[in-house]
C-alpha positions as CSV (number, residue, x, y, z in Angstrom):
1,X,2.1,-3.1,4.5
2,X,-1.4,-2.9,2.9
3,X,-1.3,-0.9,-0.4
4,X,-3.3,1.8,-0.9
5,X,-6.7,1.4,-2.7
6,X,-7.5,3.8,-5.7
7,X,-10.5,6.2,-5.2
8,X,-12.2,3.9,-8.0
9,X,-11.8,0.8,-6.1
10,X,-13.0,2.2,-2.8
11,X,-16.0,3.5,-4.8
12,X,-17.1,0.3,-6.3
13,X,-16.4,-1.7,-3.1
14,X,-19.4,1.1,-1.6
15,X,-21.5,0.5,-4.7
16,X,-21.4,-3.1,-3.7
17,X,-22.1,-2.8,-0.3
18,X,-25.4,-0.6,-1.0
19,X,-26.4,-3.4,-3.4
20,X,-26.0,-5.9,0.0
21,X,-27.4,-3.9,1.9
22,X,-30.3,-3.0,-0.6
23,X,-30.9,-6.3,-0.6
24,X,-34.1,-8.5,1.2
25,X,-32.2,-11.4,1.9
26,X,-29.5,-9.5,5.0
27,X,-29.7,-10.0,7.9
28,X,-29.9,-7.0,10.4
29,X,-26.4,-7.9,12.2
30,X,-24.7,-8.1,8.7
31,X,-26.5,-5.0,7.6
32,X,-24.5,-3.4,10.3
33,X,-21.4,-5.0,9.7
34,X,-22.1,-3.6,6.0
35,X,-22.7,-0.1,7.1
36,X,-19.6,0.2,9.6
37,X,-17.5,-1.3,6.1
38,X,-19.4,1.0,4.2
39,X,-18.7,4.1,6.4
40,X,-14.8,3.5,6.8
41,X,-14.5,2.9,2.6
42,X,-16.2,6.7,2.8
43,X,-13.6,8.0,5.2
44,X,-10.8,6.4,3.2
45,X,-12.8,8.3,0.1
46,X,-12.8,11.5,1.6
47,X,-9.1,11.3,2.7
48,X,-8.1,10.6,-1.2
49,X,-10.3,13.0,-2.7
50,X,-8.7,16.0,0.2
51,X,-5.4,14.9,-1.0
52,X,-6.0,15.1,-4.2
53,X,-7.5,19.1,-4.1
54,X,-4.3,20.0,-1.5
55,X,-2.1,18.2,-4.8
56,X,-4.2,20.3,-7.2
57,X,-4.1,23.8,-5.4
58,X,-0.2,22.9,-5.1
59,X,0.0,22.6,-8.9
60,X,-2.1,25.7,-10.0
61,X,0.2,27.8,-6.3
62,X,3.3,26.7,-8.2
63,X,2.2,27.9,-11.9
64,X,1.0,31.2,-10.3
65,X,4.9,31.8,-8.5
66,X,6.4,31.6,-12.3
């Protein structure tokens, strides 16, 4: 089983793939291969950073019920 990737990770591997992709020297078919990589880090991204609020509202639900 693959482990998970921190939201850090996922957000450098982007930064890294703009930089590629940024670049003169890509072709066009690996500048799509890049952008399809870059768009499934961003859903894994999003994914976190919504788990993470539904965590947070849990937290601050369950110091409002004391």
């Amino acid at each position: 089983m693959a482990t998970k990737k921190r939201i850090e990770e996922l957000l450098e591997e982007l930064t890294n793939i703009t930089k590629e992709l940024e670049s003169e020297d890509i072709s066009l078919e690996d500048s799509i291969k890049k952008y399809q990589q870059a768009v499934e880090l961003y859903k894994k991204a999003q994914k976190q950073l919504k788990e993470s609020e539904l965590k947070i509202e849990e937290i601050k639900g369950s110091l409002e019920d004391d």
